[in-house]
C-alpha positions in Angstrom: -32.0 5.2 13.3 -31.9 1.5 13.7 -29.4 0.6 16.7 -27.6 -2.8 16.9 -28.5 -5.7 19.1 -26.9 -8.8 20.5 -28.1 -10.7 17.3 -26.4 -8.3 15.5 -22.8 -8.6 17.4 -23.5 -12.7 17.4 -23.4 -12.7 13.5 -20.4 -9.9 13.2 -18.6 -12.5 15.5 -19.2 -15.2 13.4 -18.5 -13.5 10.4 -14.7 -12.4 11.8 -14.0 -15.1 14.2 -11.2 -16.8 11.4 -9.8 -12.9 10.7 -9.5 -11.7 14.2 -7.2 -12.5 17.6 -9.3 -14.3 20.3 -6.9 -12.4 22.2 -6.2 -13.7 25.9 -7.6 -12.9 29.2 -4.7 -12.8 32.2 -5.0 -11.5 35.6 -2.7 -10.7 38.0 -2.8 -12.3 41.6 -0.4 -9.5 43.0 -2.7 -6.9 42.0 -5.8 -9.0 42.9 -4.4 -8.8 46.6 -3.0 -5.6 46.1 -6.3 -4.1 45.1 -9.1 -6.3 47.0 -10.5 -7.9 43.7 -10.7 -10.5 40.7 -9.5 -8.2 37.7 -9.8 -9.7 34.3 -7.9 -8.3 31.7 -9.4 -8.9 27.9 -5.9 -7.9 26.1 -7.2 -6.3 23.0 -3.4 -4.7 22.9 -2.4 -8.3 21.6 -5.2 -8.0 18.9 -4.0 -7.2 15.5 -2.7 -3.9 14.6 -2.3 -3.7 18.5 -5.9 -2.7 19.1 -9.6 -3.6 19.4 -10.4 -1.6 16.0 -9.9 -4.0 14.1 -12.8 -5.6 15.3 -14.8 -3.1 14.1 -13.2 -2.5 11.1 -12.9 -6.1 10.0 -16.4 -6.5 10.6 -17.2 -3.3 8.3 -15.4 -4.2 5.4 -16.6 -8.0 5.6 -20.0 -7.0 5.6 -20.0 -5.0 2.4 -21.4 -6.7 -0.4 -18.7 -7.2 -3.2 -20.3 -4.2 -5.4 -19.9 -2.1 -2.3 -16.8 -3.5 -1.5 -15.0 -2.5 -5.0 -15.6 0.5 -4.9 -13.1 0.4 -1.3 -13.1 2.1 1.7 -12.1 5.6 3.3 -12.3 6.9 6.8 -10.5 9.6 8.3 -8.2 8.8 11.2 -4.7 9.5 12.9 -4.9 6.6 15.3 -5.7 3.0 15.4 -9.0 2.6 13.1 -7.0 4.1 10.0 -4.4 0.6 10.1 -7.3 -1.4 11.2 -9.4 -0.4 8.1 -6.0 -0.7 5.6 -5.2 -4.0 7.2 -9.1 -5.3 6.7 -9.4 -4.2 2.9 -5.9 -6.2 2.2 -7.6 -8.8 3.7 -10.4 -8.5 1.2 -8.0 -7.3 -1.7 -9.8 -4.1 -1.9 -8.5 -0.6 -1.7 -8.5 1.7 1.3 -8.1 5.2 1.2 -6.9 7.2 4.3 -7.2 10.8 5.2 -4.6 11.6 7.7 -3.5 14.7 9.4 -0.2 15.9 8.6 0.7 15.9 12.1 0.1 12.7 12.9 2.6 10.4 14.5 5.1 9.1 12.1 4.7 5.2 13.3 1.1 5.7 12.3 1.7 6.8 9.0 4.1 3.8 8.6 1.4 1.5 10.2 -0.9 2.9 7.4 1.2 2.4 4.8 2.6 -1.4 5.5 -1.0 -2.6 5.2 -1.4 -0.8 2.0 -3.7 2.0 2.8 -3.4 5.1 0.2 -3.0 7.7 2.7 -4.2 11.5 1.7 -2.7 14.1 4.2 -4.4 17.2 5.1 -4.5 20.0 7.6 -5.0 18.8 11.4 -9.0 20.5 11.9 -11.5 18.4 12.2 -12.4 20.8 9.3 -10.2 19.5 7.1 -10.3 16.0 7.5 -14.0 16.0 6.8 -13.4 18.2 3.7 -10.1 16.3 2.5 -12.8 12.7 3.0 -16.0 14.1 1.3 -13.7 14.8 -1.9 -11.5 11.7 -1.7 -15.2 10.0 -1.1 -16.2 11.4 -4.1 -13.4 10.8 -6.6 -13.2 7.5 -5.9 -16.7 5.8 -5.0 -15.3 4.5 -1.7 -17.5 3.3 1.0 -17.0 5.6 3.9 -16.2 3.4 7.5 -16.4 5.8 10.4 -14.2 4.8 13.4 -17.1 4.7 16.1 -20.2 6.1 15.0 -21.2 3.4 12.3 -23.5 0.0 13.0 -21.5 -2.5 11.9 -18.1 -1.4 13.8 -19.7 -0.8 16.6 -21.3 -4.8 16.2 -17.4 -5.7 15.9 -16.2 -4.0 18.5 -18.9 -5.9 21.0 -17.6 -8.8 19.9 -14.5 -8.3 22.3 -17.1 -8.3 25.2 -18.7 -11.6 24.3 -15.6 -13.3 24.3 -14.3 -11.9 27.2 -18.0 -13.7 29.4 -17.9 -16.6 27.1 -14.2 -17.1 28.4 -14.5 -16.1 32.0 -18.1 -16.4 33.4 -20.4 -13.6 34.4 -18.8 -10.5 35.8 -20.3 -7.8 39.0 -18.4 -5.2 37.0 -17.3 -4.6 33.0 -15.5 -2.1 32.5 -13.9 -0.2 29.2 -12.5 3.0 28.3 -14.1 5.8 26.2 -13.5 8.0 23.4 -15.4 8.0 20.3 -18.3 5.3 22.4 -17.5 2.0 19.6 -15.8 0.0 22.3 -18.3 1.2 24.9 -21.8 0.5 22.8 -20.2 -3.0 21.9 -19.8 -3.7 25.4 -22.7 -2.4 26.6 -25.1 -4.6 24.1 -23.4 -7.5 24.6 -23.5 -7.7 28.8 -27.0 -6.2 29.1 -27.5 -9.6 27.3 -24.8 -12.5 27.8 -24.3 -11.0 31.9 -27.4 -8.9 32.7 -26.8 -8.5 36.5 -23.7 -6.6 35.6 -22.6 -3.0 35.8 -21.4 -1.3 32.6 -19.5 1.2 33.8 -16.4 3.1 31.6 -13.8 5.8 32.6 -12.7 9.0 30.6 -9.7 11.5 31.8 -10.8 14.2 33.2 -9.2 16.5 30.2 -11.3 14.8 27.3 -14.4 14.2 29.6 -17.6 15.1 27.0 -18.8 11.6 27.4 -18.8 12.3 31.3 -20.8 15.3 30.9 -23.3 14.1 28.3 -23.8 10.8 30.0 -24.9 12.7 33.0 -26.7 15.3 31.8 -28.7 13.3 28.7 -27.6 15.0 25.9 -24.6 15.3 23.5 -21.9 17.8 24.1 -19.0 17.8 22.1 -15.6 18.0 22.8 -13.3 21.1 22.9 -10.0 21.2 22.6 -9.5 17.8 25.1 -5.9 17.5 26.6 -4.8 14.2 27.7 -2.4 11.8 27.7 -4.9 8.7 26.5 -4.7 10.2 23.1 -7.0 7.6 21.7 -10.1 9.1 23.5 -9.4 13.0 22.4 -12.6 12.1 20.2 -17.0 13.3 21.0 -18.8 10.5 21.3 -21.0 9.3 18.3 -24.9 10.4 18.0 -25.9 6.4 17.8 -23.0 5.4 20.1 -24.5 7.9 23.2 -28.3 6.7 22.0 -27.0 3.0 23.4 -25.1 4.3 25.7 -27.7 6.5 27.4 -29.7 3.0 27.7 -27.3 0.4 28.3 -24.7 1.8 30.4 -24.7 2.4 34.4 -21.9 5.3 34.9 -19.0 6.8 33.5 -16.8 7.8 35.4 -13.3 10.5 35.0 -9.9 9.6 36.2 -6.8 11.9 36.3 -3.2 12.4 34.0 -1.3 10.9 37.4 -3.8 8.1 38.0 -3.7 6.9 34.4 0.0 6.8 34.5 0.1 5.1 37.4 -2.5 2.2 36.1 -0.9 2.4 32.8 2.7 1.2 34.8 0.9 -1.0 36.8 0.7 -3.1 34.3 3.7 -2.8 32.6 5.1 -3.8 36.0 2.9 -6.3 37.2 1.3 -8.2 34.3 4.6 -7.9 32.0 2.4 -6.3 29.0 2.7 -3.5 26.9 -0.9 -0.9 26.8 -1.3 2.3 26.0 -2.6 5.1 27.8 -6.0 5.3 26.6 -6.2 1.3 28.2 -5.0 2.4 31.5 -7.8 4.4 31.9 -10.4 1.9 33.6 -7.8 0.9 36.1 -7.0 4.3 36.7 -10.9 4.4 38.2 -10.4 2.0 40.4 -6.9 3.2 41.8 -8.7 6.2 42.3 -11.7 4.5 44.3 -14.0 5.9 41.4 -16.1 2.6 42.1 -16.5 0.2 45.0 -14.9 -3.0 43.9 -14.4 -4.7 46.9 -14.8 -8.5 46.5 -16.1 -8.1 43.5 -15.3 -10.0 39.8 -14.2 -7.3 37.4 -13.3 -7.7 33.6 -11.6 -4.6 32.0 -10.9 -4.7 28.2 -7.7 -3.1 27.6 -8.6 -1.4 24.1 -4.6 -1.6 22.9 -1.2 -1.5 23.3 0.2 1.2 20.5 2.1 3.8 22.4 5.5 5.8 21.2 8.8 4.0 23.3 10.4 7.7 22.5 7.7 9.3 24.9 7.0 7.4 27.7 4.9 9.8 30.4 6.5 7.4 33.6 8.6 10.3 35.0 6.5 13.1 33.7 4.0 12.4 36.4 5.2 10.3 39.0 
């Protein structure tokens, strides 16, 4: 299995630089003081389709050649990748072809379908997503883009940590949260070469902690029935996104439901921007003291900023 380098996350960047956000990095003095550091925050929630998979899925699309690329696209996804990829292939006039579950959440079916993906709903098991894919694969010729554990996407998504040093300088710390492992393999490449000196270091809840537990003891375990808020990292990490990270990253870390809120309203507070939960989770570590930070230069990319105004958790666990 041929893994990505920091060549390969140089040309992605050049090849999606014109289609992509360079989206802005802000800090916050208040909670510099507040929290005895330099935090810089890459605001991938300001990226388009509010989230740093279209990175990825840009770069995925882009890359096909144009036999591969009329044929279209398909994934399966209920979250961020699924608009990312329908968004990319109207970019490209090309067809994308969506396998949701039936219970996902209404805006993201509406997300889908503004950009023009042809959505296919199915039953929510992992089960029958794959199932619903392989056949909507094979009827139509598509080119399959997995959200995470696919070379080029995981080349885009890196492309978020390269501007983030090129922009700001070298880092002690760089920090990201993790889920499926695109955003964190991304990362990881492209400071282990742009900022070698610094610690890669990501944060999981404790509730959807597989990456945790592979990480530390070196091999892939799957998730089971995770429960979370961050619902953007209820995914197992990929078998070539662990392979990079198991060489390239320094420590994950888990953070809890109240810390998560708490970071998550932070922000909203402080900085006057709108994340998600999964985003919250890196600054969740360090309100929990996961990692010494003191004095240090930290940059935290904050993967998006799609959450549901009808469920806001700020009561639930305050």
């Amino acid at each position: 299995m041929k893994l990505p380098e920091f060549a390969d996350i140089a040309e992605a960047h050049q090849r999606i630089r014109s289609l992509v956000h360079r989206t802005p990095v802000l800090s916050s003095s208040t909670m510099n003081s507040i929290l005895n550091c330099s935090l810089y925050f890459k605001c991938e929630n300001l990226q388009k389709v509010g989230a740093f998979k279209f990175r990825g899925a840009c770069n995925a699309v882009f890359a096909l050649s144009e036999q591969q690329a009329a044929r279209g696209v398909c994934t399966h996804s209920s979250g961020n990748h699924a608009a990312a990829l329908a968004l990319a292939a109207r970019m490209r006039g090309i067809p994308a072809y969506i396998v949701m579950p039936e219970t996902a959440p209404a805006i993201k079916k509406q997300a889908v379908e503004s950009y023009g993906g042809q959505i296919t709903f199915c039953k929510p098991t992992l089960e029958a997503r794959e199932t619903s894919l392989a056949k909507l694969a094979a009827q139509t010729g598509a080119v399959e883009i997995h959200p995470y554990n696919n070379f080029e996407v995981i080349c885009g998504q890196g492309t978020a940590a390269k501007e983030l040093i090129e922009d700001q300088g070298l880092f002690d710390i760089v920090m990201c949260p993790i889920g499926g492992g695109g955003l964190l393999s991304g990362t990881a490449i492209a400071t282990r070469t742009l900022n070698p000196k610094a610690l890669v270091i990501a944060a999981e809840p404790e509730g959807a902690d597989d990456a945790y537990r592979s990480f530390h003891e070196h091999r892939l375990i799957p998730s089971v029935n995770p429960k979370t808020i961050a619902d953007g990292l209820l995914t197992s990490v990929g078998e070539m996104n662990f392979r990079i990270i198991q060489r390239k990253t320094d420590e994950i870390v888990t953070v809890s439901e109240r810390a998560i809120v708490r970071a998550m309203r932070m922000i909203w507070e402080r900085m006057k921007i709108i994340i998600e939960p999964s985003a919250a989770v890196p600054l969740a570590a360090i309100l929990e003291n996961k990692l010494d930070v003191r004095g240090k230069k930290i940059g935290i990319i904050l993967s998006g900023g799609n959450v549901d105004l009808e469920k806001l958790p700020f009561h639930e666990f305050m």
